[in-house]
C-alpha positions as a Markdown table, in Angstrom:
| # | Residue | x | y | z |
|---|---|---|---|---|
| 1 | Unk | 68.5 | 93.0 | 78.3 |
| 2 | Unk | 71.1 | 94.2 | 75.6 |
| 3 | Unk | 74.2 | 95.3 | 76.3 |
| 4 | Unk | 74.9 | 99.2 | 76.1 |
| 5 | Unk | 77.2 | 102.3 | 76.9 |
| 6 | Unk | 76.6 | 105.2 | 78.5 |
| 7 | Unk | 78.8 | 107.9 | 79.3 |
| 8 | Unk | 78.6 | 111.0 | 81.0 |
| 9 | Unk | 81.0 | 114.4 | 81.3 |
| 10 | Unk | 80.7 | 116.6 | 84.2 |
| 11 | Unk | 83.1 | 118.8 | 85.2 |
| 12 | Unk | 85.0 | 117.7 | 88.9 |
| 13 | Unk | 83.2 | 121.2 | 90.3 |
| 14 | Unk | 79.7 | 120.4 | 89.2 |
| 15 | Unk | 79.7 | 116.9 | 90.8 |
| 16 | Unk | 81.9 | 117.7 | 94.0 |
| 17 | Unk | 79.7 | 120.6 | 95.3 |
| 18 | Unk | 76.7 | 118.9 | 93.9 |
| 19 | Unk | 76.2 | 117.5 | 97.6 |
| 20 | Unk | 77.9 | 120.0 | 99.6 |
| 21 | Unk | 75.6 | 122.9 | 98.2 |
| 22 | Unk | 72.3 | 120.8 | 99.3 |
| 23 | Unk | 73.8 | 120.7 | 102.8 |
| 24 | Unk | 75.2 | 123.8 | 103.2 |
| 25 | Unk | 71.6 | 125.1 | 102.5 |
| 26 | Unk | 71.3 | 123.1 | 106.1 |
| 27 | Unk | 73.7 | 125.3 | 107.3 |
| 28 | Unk | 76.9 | 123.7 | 107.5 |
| 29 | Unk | 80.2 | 125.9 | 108.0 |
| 30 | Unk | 83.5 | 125.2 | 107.7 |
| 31 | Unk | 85.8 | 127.5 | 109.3 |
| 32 | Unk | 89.6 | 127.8 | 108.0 |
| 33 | Unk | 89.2 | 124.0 | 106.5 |
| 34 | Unk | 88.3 | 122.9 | 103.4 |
| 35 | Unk | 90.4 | 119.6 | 102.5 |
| 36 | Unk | 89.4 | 115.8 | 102.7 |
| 37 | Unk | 89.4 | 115.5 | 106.2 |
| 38 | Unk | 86.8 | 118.4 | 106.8 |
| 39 | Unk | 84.8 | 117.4 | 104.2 |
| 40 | Unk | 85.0 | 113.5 | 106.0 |
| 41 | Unk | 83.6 | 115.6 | 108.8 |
| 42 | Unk | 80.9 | 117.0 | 107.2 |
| 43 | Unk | 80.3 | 113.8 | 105.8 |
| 44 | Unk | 79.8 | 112.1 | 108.6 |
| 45 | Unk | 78.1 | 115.2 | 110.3 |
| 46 | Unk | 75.2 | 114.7 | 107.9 |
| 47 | Unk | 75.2 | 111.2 | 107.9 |
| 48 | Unk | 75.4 | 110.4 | 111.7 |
| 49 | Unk | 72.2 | 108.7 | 112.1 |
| 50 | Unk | 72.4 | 106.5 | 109.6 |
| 51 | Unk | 75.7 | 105.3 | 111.4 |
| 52 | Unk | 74.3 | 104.8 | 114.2 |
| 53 | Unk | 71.4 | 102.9 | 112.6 |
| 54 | Unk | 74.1 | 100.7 | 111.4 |
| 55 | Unk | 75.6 | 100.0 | 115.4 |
| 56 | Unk | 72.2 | 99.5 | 117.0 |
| 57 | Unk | 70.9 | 96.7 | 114.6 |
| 58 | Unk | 74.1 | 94.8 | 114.1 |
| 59 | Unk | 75.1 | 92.6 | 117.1 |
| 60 | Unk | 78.9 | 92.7 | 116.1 |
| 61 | Unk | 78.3 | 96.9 | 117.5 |
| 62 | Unk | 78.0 | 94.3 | 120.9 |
| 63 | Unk | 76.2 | 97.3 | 122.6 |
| 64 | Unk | 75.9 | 97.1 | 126.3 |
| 65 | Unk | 72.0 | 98.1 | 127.2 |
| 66 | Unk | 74.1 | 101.9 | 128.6 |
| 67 | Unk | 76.2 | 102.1 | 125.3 |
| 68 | Unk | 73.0 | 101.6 | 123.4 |
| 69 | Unk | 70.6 | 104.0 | 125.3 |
| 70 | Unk | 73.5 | 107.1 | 124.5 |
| 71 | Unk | 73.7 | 106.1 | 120.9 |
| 72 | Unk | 69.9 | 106.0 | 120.7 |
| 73 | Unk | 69.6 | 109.5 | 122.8 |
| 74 | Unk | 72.5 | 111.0 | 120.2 |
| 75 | Unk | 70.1 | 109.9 | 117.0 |
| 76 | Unk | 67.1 | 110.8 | 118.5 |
| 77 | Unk | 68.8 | 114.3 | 119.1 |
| 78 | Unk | 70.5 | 114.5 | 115.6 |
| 79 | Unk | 67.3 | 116.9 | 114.4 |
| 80 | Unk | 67.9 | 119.3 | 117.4 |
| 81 | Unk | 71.2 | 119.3 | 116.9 |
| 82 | Unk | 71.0 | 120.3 | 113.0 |
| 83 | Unk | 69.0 | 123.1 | 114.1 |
| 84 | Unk | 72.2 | 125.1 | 114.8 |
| 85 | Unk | 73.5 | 126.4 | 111.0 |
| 86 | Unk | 76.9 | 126.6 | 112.2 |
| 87 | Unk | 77.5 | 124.0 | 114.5 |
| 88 | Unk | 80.5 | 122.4 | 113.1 |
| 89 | Unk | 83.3 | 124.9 | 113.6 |
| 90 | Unk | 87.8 | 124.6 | 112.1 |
| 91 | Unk | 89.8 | 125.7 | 114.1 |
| 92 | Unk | 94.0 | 125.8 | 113.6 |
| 93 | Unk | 95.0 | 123.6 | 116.8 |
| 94 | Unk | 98.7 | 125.6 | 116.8 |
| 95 | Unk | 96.5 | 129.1 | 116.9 |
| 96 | Unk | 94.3 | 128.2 | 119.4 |
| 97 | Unk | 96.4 | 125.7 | 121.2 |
| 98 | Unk | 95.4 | 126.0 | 124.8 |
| 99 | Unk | 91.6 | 125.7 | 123.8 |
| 100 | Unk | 91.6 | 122.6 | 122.7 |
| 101 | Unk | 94.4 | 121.4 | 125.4 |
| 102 | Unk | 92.4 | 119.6 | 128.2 |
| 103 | Unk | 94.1 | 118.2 | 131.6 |
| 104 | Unk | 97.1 | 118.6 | 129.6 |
| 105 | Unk | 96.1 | 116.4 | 126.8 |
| 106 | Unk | 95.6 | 118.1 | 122.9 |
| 107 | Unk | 92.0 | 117.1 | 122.0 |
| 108 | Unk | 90.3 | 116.4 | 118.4 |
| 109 | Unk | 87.8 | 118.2 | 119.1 |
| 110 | Unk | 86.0 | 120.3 | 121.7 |
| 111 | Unk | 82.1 | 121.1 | 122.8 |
| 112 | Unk | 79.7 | 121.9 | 125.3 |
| 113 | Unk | 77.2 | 119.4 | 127.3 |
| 114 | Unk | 74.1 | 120.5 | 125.8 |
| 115 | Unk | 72.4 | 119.4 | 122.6 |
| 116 | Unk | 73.3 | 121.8 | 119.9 |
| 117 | Unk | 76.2 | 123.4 | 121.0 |
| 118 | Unk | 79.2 | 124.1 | 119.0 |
| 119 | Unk | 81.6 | 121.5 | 117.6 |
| 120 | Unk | 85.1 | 123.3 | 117.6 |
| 121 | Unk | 87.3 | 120.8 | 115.2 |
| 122 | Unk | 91.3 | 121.1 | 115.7 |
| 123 | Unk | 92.1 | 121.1 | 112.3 |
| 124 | Unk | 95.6 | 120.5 | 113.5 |
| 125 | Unk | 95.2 | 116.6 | 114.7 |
| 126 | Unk | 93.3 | 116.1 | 111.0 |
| 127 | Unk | 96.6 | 115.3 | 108.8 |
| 128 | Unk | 99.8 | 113.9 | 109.8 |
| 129 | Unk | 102.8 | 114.9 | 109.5 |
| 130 | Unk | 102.9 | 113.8 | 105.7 |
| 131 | Unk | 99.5 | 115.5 | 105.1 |
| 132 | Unk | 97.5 | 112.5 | 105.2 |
| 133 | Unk | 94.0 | 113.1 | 105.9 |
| 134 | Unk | 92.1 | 111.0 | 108.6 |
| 135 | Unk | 89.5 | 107.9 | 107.3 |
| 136 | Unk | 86.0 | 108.8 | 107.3 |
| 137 | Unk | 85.6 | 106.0 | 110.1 |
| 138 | Unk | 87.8 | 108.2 | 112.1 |
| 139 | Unk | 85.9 | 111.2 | 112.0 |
| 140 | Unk | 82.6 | 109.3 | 112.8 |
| 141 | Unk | 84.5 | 107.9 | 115.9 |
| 142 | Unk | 85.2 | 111.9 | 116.7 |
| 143 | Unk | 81.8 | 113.0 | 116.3 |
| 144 | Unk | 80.1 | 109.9 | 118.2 |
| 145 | Unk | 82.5 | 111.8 | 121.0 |
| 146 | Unk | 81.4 | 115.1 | 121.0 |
| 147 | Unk | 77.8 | 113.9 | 120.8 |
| 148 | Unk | 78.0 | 112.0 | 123.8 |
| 149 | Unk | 79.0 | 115.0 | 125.8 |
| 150 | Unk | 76.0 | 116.7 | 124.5 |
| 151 | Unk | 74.3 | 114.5 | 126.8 |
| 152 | Unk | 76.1 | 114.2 | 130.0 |
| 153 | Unk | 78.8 | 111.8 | 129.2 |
| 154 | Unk | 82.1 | 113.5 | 130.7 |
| 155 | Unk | 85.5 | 112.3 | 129.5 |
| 156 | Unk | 86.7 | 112.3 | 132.8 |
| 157 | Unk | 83.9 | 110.2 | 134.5 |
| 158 | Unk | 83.8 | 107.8 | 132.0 |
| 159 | Unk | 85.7 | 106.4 | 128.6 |
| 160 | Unk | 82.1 | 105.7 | 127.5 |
| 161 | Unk | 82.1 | 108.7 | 124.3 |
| 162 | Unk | 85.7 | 106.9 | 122.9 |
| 163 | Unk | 84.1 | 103.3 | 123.4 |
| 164 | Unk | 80.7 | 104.3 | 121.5 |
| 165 | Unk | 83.0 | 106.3 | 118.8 |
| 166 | Unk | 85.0 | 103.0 | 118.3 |
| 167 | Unk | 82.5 | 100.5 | 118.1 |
| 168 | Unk | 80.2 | 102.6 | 115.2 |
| 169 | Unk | 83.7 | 103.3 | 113.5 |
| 170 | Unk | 84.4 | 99.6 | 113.4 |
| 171 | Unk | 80.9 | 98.5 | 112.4 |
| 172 | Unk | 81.2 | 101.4 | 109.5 |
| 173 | Unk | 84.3 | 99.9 | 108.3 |
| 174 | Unk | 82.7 | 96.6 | 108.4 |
| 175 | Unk | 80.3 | 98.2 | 105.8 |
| 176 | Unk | 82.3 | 99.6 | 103.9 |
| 177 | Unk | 84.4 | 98.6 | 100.8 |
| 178 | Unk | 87.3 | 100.7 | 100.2 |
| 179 | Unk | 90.0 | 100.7 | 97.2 |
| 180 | Unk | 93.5 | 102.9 | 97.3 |
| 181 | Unk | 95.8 | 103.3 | 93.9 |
| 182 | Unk | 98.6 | 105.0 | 94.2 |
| 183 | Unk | 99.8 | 107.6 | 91.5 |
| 184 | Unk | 103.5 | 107.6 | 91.2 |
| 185 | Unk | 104.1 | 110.4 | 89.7 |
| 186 | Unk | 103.1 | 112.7 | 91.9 |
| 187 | Unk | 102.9 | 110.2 | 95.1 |
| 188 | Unk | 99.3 | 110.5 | 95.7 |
| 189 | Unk | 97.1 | 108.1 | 97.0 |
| 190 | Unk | 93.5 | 108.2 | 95.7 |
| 191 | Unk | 90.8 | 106.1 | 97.7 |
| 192 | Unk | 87.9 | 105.3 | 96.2 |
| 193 | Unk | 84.9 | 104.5 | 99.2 |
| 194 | Unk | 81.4 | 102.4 | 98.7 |
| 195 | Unk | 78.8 | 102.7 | 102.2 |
| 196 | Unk | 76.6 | 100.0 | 101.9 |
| 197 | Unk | 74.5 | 101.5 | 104.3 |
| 198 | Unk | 73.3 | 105.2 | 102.3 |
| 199 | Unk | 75.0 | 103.1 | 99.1 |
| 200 | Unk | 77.2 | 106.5 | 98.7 |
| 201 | Unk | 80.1 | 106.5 | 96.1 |
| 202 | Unk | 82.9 | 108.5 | 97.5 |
| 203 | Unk | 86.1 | 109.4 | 96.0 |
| 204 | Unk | 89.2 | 111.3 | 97.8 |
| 205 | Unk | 92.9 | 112.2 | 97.8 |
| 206 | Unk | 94.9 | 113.4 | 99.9 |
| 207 | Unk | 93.0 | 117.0 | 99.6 |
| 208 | Unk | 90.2 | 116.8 | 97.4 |
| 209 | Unk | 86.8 | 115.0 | 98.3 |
| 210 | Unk | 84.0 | 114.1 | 95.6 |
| 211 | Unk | 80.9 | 112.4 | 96.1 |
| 212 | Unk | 79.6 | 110.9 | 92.8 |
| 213 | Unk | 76.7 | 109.3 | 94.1 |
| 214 | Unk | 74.3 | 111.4 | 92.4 |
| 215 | Unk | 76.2 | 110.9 | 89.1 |
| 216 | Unk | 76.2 | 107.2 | 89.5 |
| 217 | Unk | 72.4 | 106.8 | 90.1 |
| 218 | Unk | 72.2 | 109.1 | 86.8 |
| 219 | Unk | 74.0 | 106.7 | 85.0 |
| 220 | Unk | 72.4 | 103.1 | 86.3 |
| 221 | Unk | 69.0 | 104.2 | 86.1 |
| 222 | Unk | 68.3 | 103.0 | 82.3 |
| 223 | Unk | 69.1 | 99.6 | 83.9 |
| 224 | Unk | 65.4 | 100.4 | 85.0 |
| 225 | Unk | 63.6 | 101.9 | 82.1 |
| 226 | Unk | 61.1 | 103.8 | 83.5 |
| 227 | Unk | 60.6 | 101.8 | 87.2 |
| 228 | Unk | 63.4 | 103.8 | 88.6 |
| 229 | Unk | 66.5 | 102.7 | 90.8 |
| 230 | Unk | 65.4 | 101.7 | 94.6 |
| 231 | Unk | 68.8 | 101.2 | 95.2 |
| 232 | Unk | 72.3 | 99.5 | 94.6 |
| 233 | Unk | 75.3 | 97.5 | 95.7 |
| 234 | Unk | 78.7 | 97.7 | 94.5 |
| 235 | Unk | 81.2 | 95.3 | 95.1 |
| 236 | Unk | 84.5 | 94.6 | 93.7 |
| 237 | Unk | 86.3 | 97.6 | 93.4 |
| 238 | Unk | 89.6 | 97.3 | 91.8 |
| 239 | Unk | 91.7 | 100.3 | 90.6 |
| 240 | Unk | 93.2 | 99.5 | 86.7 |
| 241 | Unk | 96.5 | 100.8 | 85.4 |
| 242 | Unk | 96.5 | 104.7 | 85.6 |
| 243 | Unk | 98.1 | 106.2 | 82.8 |
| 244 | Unk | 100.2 | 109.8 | 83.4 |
| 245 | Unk | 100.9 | 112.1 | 80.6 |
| 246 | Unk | 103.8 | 114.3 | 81.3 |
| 247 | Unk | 102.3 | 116.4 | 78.3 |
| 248 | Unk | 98.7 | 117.6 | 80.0 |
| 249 | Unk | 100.5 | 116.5 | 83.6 |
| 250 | Unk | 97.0 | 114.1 | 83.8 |
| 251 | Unk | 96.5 | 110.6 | 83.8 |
| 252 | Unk | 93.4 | 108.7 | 83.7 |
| 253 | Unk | 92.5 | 106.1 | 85.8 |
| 254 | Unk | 90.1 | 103.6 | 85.4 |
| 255 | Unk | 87.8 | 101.9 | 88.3 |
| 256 | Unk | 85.8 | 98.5 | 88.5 |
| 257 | Unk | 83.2 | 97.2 | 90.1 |
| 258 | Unk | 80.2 | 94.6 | 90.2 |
| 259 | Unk | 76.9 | 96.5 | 90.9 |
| 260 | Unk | 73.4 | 95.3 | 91.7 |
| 261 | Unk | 70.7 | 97.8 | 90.7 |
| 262 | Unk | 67.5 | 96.9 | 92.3 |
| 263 | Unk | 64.6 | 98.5 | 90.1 |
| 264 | Unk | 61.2 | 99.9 | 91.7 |
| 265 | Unk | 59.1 | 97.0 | 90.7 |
| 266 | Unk | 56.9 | 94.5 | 92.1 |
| 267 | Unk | 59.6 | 91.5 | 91.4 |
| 268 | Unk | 62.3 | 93.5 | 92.8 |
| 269 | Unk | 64.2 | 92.6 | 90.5 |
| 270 | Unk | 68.0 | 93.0 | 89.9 |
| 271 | Unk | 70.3 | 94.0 | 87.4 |
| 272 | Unk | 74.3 | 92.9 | 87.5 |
| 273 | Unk | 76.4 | 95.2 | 85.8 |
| 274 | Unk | 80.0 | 96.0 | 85.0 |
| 275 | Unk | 80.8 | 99.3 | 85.2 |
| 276 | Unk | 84.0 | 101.5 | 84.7 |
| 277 | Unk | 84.5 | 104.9 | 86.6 |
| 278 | Unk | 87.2 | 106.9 | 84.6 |
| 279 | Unk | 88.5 | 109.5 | 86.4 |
| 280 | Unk | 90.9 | 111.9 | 85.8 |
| 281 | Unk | 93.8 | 113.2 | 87.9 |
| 282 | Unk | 95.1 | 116.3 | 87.0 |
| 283 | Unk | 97.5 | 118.7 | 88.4 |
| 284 | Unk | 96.6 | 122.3 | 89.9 |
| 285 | Unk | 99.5 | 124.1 | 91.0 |
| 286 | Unk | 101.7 | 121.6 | 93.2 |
| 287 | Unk | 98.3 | 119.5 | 94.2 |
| 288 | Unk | 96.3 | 117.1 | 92.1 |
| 289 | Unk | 92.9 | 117.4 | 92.3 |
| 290 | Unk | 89.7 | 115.3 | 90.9 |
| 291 | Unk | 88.3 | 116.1 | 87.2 |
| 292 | Unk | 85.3 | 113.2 | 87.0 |
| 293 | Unk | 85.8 | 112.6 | 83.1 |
| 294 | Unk | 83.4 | 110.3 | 82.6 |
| 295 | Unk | 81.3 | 107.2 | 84.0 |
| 296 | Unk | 81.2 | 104.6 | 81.4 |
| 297 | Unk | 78.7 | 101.4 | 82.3 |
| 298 | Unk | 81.0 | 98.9 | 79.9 |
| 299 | Unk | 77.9 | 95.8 | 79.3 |
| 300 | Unk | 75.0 | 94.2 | 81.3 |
| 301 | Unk | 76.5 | 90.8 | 82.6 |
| 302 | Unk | 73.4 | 89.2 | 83.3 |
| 303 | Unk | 69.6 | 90.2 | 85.2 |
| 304 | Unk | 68.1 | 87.7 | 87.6 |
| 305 | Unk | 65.3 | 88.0 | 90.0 |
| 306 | Unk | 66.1 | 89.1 | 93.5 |
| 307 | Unk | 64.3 | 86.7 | 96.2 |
């Protein structure tokens, strides 16, 4: 297979609400929220079952046969619970302090016990102090939770929702490569965030959220001529040298990675490649924010047949 280039320029708007508009069709709401940790909420709203998937076949979730009958009763219930087009609600913790304040304790979140009802997020507990945003793993753990109170599980009967949210957390994380570079200039983390499991491409800061999953599979697919990608596997992520201009107050900063691009064809077979993610950083008013320059596949290291 000969080597090529392919580059792509979206705008960061285009690619960012690219998956958020398909899901809000679903029904999703966000509240007074709309940084990285609500959309890690979302994220992980949609995505639940597929989590869980993950816990209940992996024996490192070590499930006892109680823990794994809730989490199968919560996936089972997942279409039930998506019936409700604005079950995921923001709330400001410092507003509506003694609502989420439970035998004296602040809560993450609050809910009711049946299946469907609303999910009221405390948008206070989702930064800290420094206005980091919580992991994605976290926010699965708080939704595992809430779930589990959907069907019966009470916090003060049991530690059972907190011990199923942990253990899909940690198997998630197990799945899950993930990549920070830090931008100096303006003191910004950027995290860049591969799920084995739905192979999603995720890339955040410290307020901006973009999945480019779409825009990947765009880019990889002339790997497979006309067959079509089945799917792919990225490993390797490693940030390269960032560089800012003080000029256009941007910098772009360059991402690599192995990836595996198994075609839709009897031999099943797979493609290695080398690929680049550019992305720019650029500054909007005191934040910087994602603009997704361009995805450049660099050369075709090799093709083998997958067994």
């Amino acid at each position: 297979m000969k080597s090529k280039v392919s580059t792509i320029v979206v705008s960061f708007s285009l690619i960012c609400f690219f998956g958020w508009s398909q899901r809000a069709k679903a029904g999703a709401h966000v509240g007074n929220g709309g940084g990285t940790s609500e959309k890690y909420i979302l994220q992980s709203y949609y995505h639940l079952g597929s989590y869980i998937s993950l816990c209940l076949s992996s024996p490192y979730c070590n499930l006892s046969p109680k823990e794994r009958n809730v989490l199968t009763e919560i996936k089972n219930s997942l279409p039930e619970e998506y019936k409700n087009s604005h079950q995921i609600q923001f709330l400001s913790g410092s507003r509506y302090q003694s609502f989420f304040t439970i035998n004296g304790l602040i809560r993450n979140a609050v809910t009711g016990n049946r299946v469907g009802d609303l999910i009221y997020i405390n948008v206070s507990q989702l930064y800290s102090a420094k206005g980091r945003p919580i992991s994605l793993g976290f926010a699965i753990a708080t939704l595992i939770h809430e779930m589990a109170h959907h069907h019966g599980i009470k916090d003060s009967a049991s530690d059972l929702p907190d011990l199923l949210g942990e253990k899909v957390e940690r198997v998630f994380e197990g799945a899950t490569l993930t990549t920070q570079t830090y931008l100096s200039p303006q003191r910004t983390i950027l995290s860049a965030i591969y799920y084995d499991g739905d192979h999603e491409l995720l890339f955040s800061d410290a307020s901006n959220f973009l999945d480019a999953t779409h825009e990947f599979l765009v880019q990889i697919r002339d790997a497979c001529s006309t067959r079509g990608v089945a799917h792919f596997r990225l490993d390797g992520l490693t940030w390269g040298l960032g560089h800012w201009s003080a000029a256009t107050k941007s910098a772009l900063i360059p991402l690599s990675a192995t990836v595996d691009v198994i075609c839709n064809n009897r031999q099943n077979r797979i493609y290695s490649l080398n690929v680049v993610f550019w992305l720019e950083v650029r500054l909007k008013k005191y934040a910087p924010f994602f603009f997704h320059d361009h995805l450049e596949i660099q050369s075709v290291k090799r093709s083998r047949i997958w067994n």
